[in-house]
C-alpha positions, 0 to 999 in steps of 0.5 A: 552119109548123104554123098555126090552119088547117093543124092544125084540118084536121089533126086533123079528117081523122085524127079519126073522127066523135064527141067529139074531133071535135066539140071541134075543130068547135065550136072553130073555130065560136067554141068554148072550146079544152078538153083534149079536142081535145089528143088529135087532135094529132099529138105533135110539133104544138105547138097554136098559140094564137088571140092574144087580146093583142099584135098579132094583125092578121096571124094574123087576115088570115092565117086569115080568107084560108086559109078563104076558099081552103076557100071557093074549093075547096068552090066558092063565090067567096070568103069575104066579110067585112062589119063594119057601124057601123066609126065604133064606131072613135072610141069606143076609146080612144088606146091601142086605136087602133093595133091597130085600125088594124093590124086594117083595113090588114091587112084591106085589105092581104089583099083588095087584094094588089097592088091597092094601094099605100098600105099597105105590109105590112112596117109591120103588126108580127108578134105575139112569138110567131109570125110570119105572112104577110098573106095564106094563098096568091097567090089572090084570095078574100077580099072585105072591106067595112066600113061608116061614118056619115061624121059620126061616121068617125075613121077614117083612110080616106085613109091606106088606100083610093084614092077609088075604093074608097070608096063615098059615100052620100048621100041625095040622089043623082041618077040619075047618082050612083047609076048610078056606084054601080051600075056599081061594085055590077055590077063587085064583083058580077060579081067575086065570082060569077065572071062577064063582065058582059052586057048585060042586066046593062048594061040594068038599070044604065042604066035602074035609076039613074033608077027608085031616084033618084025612090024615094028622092025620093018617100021610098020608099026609104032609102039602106040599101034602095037598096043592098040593092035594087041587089045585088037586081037582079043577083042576079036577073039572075044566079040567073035566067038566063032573067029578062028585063031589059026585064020585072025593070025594068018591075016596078021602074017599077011599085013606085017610080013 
């Protein structure tokens, strides 16, 4: 099947560096598809169009799961995608929601695959026009994250995420609370780069939970510098093979105390 992914690298392998080629790239980076990029095909490639109307949910997870496969050959971990403020949800109109809805399930249906089972992928519908498949390959590379103001969420997150996967905010966490969260921020991050969890990673989620609980006490920390400052933590650890648990921690003991 001749799809988005597979005739853009196509076209960019035959084409030589210049205009044709430059057409294709500021294409795929959001570009207009203008008359140039139609001599990079090959006669009997048919150009498959990008559905801005219909069900396109499919095609996007589709696509969105090919790059982040790129992503894994280029040597990254994956392809990440965040879209924050997702109660813009209630905002749409009753005649929009249902794409929308197929949008986040096919989403979550691609970075779950067999992780899940509220989601049953025969239920998000094809576009008239082209059939696709939730997902580019077997591979797990693509993580989806979205954000969502509890007071103002219509989303129907029960109909597609287990518990677990839901991460509840709250400004008034205790130490424990936001040790449970840093043990799932040391899980996903583990996943993502591609290591075992150690104990310097372990060291830093015991004792960290308690120095971030009395920052947002003392008003020095909001929940959005909480979680950044969490990530923070083991991408140090991480980045910094040689940076010491016992030290990372002091210095936090010392900026929130």
């Amino acid at each position: 099947m001749d799809t988005l992914l597979t005739v853009s690298l196509d076209a960019l392998h035959y084409l030589a560096a210049g205009r044709r080629q430059k057409a294709w790239l500021d294409w795929l980076m959001g570009g207009r598809r203008v008359s140039l990029m139609n001599k990079g095909l090959r006669q009997e490639v048919k150009f498959p169009s990008i559905y801005t109307v219909g069900n396109n949910a499919r095609q996007i997870a589709y696509l969105l799961t090919g790059l982040s496969a790129l992503a894994r050959l280029a040597n990254y971990s994956g392809l990440c995608v965040l879209i924050d403020e997702a109660e813009s949800y209630s905002l749409l109109r009753s005649v929009q929601r249902p794409k929308a809805n197929d949008f986040f399930k096919a989403m979550i249906a691609a970075a779950y695959r067999q992780q899940q089972n509220k989601i049953v992928p025969d239920t998000i519908p094809q576009h008239r026009y082209r059939d696709y498949p939730l997902a580019y390959d077997e591979g797990q590379a693509l993580f989806f994250l979205f954000t969502v103001t509890q007071s103002d969420n219509n989303l129907p997150l029960d109909a597609w995420l287990e518990p677990g996967q839901v991460l509840n905010l709250d400004p008034h966490h205790t130490p424990q609370e936001i040790g449970q969260f840093l043990e799932q921020v040391m899980g996903y991050h583990a996943q993502a780069f591609g290591y075992e969890v150690g104990e310097r990673q372990r060291q830093v989620r015991r004792a960290a939970a308690e120095q971030l609980a009395l920052g947002m006490k003392n008003g020095h920390l909001s929940i959005r510098a909480t979680v950044r400052l969490g990530v923070e933590l083991f991408d140090l650890l991480y980045q910094y093979e040689d940076y010491d648990a016992a030290a990372l921690l002091n210095e936090l003991r010392q900026q929130y105390r």
